[in-house]
DRENPA-3360 file (N, C-alpha, C; in nm, 2 decimals, always signed):
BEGIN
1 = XXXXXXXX = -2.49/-1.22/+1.60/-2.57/-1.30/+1.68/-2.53/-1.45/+1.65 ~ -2.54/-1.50/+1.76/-2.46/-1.67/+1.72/-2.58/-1.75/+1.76 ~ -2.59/-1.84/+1.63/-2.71/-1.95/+1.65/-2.73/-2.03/+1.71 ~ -2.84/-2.13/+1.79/-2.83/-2.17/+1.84/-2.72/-2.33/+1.88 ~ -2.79/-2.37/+1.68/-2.69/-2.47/+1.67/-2.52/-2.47/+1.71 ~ -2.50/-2.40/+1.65/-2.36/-2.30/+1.62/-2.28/-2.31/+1.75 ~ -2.36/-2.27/+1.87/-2.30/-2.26/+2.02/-2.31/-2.40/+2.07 ~ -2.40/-2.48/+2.05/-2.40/-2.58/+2.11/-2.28/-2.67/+2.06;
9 = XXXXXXXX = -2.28/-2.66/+1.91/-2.18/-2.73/+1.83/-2.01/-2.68/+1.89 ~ -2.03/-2.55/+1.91/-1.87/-2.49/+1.97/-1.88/-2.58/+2.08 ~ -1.94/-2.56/+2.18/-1.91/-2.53/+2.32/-1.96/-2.70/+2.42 ~ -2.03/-2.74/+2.33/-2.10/-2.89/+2.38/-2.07/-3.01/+2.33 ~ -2.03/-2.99/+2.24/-2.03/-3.13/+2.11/-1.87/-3.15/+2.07 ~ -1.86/-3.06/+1.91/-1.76/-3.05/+1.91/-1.61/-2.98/+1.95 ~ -1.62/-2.89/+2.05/-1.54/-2.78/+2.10/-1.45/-2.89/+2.19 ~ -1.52/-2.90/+2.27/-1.42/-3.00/+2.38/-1.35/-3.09/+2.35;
17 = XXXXXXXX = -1.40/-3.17/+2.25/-1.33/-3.29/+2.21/-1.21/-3.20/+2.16 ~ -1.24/-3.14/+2.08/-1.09/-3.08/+2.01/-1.03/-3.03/+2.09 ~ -1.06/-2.95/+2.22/-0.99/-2.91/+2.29/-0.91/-2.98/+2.35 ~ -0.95/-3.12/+2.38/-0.85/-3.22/+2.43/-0.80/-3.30/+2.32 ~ -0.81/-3.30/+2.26/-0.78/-3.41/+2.15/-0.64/-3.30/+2.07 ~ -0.69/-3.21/+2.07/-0.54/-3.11/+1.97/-0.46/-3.01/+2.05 ~ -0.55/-2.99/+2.16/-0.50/-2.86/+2.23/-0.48/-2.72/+2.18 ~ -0.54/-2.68/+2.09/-0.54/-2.64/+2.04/-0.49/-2.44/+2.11;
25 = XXXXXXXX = -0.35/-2.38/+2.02/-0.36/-2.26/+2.11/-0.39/-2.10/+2.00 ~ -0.37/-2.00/+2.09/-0.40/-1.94/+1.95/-0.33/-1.81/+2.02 ~ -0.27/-1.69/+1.92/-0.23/-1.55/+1.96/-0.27/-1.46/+1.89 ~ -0.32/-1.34/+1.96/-0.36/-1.24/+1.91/-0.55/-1.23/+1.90 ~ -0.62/-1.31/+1.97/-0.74/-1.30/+1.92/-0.78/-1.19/+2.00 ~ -0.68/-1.12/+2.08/-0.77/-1.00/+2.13/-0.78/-0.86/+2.04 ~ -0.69/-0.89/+1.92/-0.72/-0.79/+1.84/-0.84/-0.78/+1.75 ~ -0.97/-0.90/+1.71/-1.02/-0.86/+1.68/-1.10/-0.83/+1.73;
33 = XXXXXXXX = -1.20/-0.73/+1.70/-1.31/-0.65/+1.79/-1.41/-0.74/+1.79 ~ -1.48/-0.70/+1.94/-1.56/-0.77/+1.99/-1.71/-0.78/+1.92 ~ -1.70/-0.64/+1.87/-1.80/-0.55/+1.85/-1.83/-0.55/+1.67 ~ -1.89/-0.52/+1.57/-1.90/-0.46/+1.45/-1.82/-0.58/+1.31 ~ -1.84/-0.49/+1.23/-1.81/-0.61/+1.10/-1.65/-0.58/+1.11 ~ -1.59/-0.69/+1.04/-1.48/-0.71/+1.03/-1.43/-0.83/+0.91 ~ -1.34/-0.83/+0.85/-1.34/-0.99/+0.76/-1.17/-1.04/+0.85 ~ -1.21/-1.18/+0.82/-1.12/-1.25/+0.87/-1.04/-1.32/+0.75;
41 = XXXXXXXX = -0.91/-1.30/+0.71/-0.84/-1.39/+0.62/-0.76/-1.44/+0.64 ~ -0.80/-1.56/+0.63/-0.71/-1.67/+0.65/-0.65/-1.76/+0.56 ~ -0.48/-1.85/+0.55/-0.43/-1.92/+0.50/-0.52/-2.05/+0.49 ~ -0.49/-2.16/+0.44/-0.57/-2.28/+0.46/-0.52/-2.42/+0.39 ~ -0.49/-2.44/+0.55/-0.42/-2.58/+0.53/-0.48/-2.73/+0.53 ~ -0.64/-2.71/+0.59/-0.68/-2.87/+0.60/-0.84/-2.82/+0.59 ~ -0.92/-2.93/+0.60/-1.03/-2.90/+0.60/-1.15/-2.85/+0.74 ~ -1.03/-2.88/+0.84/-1.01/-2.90/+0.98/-1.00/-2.72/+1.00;
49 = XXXXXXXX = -0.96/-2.64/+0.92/-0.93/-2.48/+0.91/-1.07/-2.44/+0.98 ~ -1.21/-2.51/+0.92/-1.33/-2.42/+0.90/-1.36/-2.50/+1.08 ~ -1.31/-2.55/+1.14/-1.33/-2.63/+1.30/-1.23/-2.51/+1.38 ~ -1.14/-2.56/+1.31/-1.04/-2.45/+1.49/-1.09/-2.31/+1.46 ~ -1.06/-2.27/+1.33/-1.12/-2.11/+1.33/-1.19/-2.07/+1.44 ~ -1.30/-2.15/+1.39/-1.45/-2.09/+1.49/-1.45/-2.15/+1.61 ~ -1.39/-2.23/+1.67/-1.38/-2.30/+1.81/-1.32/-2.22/+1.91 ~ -1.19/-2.12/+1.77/-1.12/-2.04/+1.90/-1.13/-1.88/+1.91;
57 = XXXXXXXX = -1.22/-1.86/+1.78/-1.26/-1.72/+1.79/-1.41/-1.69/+1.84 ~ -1.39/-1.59/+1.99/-1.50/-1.58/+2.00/-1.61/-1.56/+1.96 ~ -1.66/-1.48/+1.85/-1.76/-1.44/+1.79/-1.83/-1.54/+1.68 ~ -1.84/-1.57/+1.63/-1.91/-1.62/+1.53/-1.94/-1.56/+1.37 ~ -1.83/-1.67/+1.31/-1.78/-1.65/+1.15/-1.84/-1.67/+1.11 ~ -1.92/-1.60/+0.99/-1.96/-1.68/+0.88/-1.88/-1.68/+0.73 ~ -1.84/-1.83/+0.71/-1.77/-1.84/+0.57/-1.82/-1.88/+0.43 ~ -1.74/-1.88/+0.37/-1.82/-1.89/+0.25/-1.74/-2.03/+0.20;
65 = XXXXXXXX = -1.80/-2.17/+0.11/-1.76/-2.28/+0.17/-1.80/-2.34/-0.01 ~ -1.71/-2.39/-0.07/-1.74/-2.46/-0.17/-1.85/-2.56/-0.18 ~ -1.95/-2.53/-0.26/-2.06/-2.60/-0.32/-2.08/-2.76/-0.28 ~ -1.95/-2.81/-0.29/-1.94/-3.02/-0.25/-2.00/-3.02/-0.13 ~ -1.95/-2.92/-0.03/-1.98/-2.95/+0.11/-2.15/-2.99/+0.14 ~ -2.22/-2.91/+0.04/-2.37/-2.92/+0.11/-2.43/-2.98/-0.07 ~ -2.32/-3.06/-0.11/-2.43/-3.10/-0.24/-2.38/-3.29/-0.25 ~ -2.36/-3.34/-0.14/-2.28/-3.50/-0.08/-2.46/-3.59/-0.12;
73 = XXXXXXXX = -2.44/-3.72/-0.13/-2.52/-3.79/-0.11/-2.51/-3.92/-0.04 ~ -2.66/-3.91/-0.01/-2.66/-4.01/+0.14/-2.66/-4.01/+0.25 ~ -2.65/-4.09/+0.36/-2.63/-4.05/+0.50/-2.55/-3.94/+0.54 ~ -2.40/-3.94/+0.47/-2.28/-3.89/+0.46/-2.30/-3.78/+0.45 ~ -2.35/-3.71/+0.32/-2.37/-3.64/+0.25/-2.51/-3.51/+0.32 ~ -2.58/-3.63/+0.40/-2.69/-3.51/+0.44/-2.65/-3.47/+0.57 ~ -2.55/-3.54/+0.67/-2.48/-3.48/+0.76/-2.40/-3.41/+0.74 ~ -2.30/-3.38/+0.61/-2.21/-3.26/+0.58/-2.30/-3.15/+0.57;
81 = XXXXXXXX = -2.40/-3.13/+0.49/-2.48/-3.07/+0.46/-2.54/-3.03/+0.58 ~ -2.57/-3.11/+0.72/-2.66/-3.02/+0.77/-2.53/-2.94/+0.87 ~ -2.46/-3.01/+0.88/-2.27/-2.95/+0.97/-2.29/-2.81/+0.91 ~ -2.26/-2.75/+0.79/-2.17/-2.66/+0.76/-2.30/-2.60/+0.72 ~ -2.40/-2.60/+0.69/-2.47/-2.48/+0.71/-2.53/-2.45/+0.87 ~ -2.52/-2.54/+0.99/-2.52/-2.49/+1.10/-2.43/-2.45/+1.18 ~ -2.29/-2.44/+1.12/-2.18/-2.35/+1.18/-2.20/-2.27/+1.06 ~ -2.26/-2.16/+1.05/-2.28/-2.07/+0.94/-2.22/-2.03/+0.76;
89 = XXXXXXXX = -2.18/-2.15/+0.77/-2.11/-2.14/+0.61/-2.17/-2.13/+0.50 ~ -2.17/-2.11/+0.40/-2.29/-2.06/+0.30/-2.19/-2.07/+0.15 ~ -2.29/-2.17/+0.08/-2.23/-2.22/-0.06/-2.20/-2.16/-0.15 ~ -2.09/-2.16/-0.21/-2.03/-2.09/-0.35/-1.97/-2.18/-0.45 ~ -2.04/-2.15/-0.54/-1.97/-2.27/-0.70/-1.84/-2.14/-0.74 ~ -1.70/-2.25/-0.70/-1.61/-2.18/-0.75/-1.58/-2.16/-0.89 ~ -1.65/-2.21/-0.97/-1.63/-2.22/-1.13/-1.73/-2.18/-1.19 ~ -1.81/-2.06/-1.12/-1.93/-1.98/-1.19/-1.86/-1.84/-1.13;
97 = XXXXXXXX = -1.89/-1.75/-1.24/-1.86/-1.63/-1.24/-1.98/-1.55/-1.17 ~ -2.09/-1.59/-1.22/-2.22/-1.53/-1.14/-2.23/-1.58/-1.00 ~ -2.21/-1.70/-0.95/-2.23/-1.73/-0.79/-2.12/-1.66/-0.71 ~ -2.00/-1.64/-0.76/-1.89/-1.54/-0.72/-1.96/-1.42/-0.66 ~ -2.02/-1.37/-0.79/-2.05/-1.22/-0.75/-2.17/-1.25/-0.61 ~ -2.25/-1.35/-0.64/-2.36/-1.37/-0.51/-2.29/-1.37/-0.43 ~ -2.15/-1.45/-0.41/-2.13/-1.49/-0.28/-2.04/-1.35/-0.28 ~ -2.01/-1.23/-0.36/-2.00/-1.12/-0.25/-2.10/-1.05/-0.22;
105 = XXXXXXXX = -2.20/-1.04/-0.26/-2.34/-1.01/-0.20/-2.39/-1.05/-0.10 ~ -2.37/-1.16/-0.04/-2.40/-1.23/+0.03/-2.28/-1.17/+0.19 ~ -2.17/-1.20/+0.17/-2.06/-1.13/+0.28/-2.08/-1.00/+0.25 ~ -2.13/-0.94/+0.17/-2.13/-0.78/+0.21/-2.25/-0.76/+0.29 ~ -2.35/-0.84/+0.30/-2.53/-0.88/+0.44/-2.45/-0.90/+0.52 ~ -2.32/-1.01/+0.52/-2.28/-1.04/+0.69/-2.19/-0.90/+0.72 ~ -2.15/-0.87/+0.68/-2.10/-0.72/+0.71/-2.16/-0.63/+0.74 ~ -2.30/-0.61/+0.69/-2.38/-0.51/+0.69/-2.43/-0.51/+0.86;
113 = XXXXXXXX = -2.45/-0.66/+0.86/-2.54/-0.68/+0.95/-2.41/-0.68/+1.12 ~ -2.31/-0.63/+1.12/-2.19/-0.61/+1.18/-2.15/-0.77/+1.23 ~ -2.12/-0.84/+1.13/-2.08/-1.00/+1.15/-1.93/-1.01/+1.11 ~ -1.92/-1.10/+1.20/-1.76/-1.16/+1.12/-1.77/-1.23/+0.98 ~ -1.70/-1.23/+0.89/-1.70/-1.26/+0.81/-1.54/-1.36/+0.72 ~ -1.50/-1.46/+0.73/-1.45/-1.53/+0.71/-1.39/-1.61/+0.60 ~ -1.25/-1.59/+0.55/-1.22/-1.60/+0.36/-1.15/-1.65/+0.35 ~ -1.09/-1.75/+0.26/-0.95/-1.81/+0.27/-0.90/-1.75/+0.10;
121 = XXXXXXXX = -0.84/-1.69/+0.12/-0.80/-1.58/-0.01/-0.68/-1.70/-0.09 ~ -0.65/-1.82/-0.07/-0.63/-1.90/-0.17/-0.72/-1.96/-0.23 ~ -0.82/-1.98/-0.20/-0.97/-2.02/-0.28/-0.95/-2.19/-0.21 ~ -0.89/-2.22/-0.21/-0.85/-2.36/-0.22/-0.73/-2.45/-0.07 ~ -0.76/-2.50/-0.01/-0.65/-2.61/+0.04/-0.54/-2.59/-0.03 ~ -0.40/-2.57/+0.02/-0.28/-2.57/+0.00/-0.22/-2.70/-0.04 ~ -0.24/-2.76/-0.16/-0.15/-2.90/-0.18/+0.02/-2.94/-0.13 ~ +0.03/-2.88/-0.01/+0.18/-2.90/+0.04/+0.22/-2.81/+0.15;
129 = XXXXXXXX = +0.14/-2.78/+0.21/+0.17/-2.66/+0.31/+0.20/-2.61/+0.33 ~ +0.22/-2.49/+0.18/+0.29/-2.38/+0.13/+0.19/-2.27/+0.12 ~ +0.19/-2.18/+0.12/+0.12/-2.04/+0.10/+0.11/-2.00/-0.04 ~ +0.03/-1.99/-0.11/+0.01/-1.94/-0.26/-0.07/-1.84/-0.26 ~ -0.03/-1.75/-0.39/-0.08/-1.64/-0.40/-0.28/-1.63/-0.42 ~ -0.25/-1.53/-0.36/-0.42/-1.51/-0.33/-0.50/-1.45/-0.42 ~ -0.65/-1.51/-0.40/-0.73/-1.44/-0.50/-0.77/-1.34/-0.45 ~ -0.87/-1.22/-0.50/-0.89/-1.10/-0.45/-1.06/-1.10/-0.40;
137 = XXXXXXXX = -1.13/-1.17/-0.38/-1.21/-1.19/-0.34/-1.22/-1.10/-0.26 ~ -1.16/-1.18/-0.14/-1.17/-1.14/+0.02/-1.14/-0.95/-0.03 ~ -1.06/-0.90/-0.04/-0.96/-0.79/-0.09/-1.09/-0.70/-0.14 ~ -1.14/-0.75/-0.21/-1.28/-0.65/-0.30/-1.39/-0.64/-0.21 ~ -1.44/-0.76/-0.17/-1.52/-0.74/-0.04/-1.49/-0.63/+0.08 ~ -1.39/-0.63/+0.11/-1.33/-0.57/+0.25/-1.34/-0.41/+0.20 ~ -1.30/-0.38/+0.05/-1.30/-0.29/-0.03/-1.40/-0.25/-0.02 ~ -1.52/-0.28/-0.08/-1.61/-0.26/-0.06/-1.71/-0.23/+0.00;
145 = XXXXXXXX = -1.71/-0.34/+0.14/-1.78/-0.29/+0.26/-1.67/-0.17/+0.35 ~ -1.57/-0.14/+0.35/-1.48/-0.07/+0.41/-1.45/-0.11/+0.53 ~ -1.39/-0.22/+0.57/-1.42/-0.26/+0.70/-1.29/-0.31/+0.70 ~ -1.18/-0.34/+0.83/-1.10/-0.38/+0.83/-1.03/-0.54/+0.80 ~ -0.94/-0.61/+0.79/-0.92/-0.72/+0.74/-0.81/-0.79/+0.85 ~ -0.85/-0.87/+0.95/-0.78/-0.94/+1.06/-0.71/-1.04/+0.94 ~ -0.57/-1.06/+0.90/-0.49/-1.20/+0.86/-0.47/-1.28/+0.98 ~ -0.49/-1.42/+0.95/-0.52/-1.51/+1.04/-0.42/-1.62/+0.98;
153 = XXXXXXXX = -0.32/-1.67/+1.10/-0.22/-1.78/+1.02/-0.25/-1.91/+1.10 ~ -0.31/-2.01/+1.01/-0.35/-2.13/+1.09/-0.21/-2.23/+1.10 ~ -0.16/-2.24/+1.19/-0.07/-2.34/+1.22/-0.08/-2.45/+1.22 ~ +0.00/-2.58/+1.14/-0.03/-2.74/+1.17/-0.12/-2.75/+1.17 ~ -0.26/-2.73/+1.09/-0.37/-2.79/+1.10/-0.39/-2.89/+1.00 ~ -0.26/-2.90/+0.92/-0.25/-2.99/+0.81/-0.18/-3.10/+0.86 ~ -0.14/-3.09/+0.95/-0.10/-3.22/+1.03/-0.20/-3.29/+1.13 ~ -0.25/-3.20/+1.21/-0.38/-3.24/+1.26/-0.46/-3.33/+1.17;
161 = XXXXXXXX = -0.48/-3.30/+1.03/-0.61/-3.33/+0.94/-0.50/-3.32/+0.79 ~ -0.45/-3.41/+0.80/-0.39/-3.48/+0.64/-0.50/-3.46/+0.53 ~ -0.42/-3.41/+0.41/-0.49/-3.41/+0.29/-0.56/-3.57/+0.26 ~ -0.70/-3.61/+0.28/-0.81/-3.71/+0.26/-0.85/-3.77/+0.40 ~ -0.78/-3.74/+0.48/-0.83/-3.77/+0.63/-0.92/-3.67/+0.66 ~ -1.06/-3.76/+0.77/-1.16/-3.70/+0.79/-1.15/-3.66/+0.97 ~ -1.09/-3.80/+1.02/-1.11/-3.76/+1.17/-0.92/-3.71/+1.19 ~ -0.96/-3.64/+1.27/-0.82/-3.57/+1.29/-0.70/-3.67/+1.39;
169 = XXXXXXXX = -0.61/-3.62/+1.39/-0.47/-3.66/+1.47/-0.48/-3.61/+1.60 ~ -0.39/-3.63/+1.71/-0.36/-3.60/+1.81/-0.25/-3.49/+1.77 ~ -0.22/-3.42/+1.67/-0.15/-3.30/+1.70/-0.20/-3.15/+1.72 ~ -0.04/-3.13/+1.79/-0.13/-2.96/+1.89/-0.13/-2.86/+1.72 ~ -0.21/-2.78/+1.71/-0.21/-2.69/+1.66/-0.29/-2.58/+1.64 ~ -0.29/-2.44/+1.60/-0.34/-2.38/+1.66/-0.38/-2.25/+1.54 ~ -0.35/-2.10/+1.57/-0.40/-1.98/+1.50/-0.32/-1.87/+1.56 ~ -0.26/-1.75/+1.48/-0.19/-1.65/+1.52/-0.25/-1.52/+1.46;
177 = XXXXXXXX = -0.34/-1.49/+1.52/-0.39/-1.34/+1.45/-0.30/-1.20/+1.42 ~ -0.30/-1.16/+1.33/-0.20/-1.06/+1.28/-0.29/-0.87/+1.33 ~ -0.22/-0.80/+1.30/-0.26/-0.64/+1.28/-0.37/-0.63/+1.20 ~ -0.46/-0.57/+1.22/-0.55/-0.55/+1.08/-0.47/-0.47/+0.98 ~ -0.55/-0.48/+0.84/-0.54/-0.40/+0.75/-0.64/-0.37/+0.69 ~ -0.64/-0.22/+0.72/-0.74/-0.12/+0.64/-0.76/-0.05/+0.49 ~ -0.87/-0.09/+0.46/-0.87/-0.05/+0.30/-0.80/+0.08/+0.24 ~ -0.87/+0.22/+0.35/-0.79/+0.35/+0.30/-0.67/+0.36/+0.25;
185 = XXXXXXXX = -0.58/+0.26/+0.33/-0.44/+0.22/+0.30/-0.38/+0.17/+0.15 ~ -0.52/+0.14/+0.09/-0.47/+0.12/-0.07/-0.58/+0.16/-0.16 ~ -0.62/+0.29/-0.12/-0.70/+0.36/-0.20/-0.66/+0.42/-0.34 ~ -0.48/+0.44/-0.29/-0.41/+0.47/-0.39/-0.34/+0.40/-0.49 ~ -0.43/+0.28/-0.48/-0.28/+0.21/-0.52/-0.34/+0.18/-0.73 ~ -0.41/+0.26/-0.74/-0.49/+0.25/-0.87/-0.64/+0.23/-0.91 ~ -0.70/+0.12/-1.00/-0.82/+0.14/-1.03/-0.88/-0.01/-0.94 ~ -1.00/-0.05/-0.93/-1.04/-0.11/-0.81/-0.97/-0.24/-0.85;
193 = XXXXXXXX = -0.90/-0.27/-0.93/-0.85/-0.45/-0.95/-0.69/-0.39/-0.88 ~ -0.66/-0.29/-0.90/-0.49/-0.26/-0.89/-0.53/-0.25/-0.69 ~ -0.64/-0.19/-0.64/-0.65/-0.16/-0.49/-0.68/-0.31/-0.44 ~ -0.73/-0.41/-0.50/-0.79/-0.55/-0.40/-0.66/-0.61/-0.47 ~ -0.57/-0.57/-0.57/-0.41/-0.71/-0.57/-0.33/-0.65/-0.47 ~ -0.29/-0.55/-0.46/-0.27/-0.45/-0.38/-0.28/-0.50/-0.23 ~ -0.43/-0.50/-0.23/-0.44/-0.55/-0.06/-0.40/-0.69/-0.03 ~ -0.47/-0.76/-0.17/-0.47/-0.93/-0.11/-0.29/-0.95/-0.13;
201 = XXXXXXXX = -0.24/-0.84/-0.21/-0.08/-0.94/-0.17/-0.02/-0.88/-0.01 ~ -0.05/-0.77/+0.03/-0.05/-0.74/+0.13/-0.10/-0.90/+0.26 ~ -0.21/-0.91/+0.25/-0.28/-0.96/+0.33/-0.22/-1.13/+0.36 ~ -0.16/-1.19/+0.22/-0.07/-1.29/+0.18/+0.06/-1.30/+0.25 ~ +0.14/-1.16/+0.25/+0.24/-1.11/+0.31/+0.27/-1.13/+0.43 ~ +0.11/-1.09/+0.52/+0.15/-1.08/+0.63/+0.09/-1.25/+0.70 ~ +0.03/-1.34/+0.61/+0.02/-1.42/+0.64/+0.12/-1.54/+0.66 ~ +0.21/-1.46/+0.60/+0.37/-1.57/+0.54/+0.45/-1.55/+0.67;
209 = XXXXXXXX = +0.45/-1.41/+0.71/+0.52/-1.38/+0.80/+0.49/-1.46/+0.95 ~ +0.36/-1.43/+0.95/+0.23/-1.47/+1.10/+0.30/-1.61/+1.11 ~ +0.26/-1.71/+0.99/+0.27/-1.84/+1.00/+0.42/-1.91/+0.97 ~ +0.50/-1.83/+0.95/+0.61/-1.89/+0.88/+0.61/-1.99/+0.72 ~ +0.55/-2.00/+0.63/+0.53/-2.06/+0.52/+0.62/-2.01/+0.41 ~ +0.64/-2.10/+0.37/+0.71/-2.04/+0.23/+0.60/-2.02/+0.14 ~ +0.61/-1.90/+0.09/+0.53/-1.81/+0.00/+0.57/-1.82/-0.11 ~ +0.46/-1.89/-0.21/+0.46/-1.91/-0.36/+0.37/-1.78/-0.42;
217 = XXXXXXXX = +0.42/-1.68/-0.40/+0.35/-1.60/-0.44/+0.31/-1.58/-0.57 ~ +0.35/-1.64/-0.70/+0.32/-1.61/-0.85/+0.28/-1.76/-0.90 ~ +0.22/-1.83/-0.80/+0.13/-1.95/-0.84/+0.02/-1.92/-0.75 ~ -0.09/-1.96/-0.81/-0.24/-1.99/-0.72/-0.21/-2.16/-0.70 ~ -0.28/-2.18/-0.58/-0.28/-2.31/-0.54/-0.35/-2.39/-0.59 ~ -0.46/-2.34/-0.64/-0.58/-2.44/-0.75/-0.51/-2.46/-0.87 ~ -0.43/-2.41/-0.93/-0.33/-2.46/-1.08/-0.22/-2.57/-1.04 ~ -0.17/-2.56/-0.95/-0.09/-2.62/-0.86/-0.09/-2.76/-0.83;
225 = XXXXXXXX = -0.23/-2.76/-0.77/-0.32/-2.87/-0.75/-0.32/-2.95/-0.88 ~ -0.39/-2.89/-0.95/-0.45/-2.92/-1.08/-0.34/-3.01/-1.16 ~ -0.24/-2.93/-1.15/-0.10/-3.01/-1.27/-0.09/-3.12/-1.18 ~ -0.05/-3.15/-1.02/+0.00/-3.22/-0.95/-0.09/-3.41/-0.99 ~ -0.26/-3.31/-0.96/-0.35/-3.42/-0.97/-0.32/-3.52/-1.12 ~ -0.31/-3.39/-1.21/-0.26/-3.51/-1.34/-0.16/-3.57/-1.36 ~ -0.09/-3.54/-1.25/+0.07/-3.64/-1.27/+0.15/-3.56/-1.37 ~ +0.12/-3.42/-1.38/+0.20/-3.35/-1.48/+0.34/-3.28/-1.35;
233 = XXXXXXXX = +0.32/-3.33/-1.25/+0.44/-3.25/-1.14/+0.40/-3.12/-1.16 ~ +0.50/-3.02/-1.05/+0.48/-2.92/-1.00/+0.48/-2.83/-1.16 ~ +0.45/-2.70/-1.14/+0.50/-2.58/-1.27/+0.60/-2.57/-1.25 ~ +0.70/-2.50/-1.40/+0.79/-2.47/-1.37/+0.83/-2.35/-1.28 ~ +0.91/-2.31/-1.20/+0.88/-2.21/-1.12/+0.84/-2.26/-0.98 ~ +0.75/-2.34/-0.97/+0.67/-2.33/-0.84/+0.70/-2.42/-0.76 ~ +0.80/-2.52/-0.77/+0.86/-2.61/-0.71/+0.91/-2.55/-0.58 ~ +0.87/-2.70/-0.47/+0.92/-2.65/-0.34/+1.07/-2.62/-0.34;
241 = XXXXXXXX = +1.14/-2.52/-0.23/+1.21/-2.45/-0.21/+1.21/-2.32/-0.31 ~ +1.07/-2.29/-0.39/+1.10/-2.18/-0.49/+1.08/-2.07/-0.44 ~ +1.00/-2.12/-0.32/+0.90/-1.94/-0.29/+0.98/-1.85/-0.20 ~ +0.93/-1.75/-0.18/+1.00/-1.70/-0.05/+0.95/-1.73/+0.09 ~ +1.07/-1.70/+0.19/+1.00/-1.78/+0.31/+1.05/-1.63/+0.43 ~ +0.94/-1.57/+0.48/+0.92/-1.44/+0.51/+0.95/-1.41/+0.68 ~ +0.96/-1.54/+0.75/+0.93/-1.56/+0.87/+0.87/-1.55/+0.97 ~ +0.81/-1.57/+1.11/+0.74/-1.55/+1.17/+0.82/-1.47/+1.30;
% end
């Protein structure tokens, strides 16, 4: 069911503008079902990710959205806050083990309830618009509720919406939905941590491919980040041209 706010915000407010302003295009959204639960995983290149997603998929996502977004102060601060809980996003402290487990509690209700459900299995904004290896979140969720897993490769949205830029660019860019992948498919692949690395490098895989990115597969992007912000430079290893680049 899509909220009131939610539609007006797609379809009245902010939808259009972006539709002229980026042009935004997309392939494959006829594979996901119109109908029933489903998770969506997606790469994530700007902050701009949690705008086109939902603008160009018909149904109505609900994501799960780091803690800052709805904890801002001020004018600023109580407009983010009221933005992203009325396009259905719902807060997770990424540095608590316990709100983790909520926030899969929480997507296994939107599942339940036959909703889309929406992940960015890097945890994190990509510091270079590279692809890094994924967390298992999404992967254990999908596991768990048994529901299939649409990979979603956002294109240029990091040019659109530069790392500290708020209002976006005039560039085109867009989304390329991939095949699902279904859990059965890695039932075998060991005990429940060996079946959700299993899936999420799977799901990573075909995200590399969808979008064309060079894949840092044996770095997470939040460590990445982390060294870069302290002026310690890249890890060894994870330096650009290290990863693999899978094609589209």
């Amino acid at each position: 069911m899509t909220n009131k706010t939610y539609w007006v915000l797609k379809n009245l407010v902010i939808g259009p503008v972006l539709h002229v302003y980026n042009r935004p295009f997309s392939r494959g959204l006829d594979k996901i079902p119109s109908t029933g639960p489903a998770m969506l995983a997606s790469n994530h290149l700007a902050v701009m990710d949690s705008f086109y997603l939902p603008l160009l998929t018909p149904r109505q996502i609900t994501f799960l959205a780091k803690k800052e977004y709805f904890t801002g102060t001020g004018l600023s601060g109580a407009v983010q806050k009221w933005f992203f809980t009325s396009v259905g996003q719902v807060p997770i402290d990424r540095s608590d083990k316990e709100s983790q487990s909520a926030a899969m509690a929480t997507g296994l209700r939107v599942l339940e309830r036959g909703e889309l459900h929406g992940m960015y299995p890097e945890g994190t904004r990509s510091p270079d618009g590279r692809l890094y290896r994924g967390k298992t979140g999404a992967a254990r969720t999908a596991l768990k509720a048994d529901v299939p897993v649409y990979p979603v490769a956002m294109i240029d949205t990091h040019k659109a919406n530069p790392i500290g830029s708020w209002i976006p660019r005039p560039h085109k860019c867009g989304l390329v939905v991939g095949d699902p992948l279904y859990p059965a498919d890695f039932r075998d692949a060991g005990d429940d941590y060996a079946q959700a690395r299993a899936l999420t490098d799977a799901i990573m895989e075909r995200l590399a491919e969808l979008g064309g990115q060079e894949y840092v597969k044996d770095f997470y992007a939040a460590d990445v980040k982390a060294a870069l912000e302290k002026g310690e430079g890249y890890p060894e290893g994870s330096e650009p041209g290290k990863g693999q680049v899978l094609g589209n």
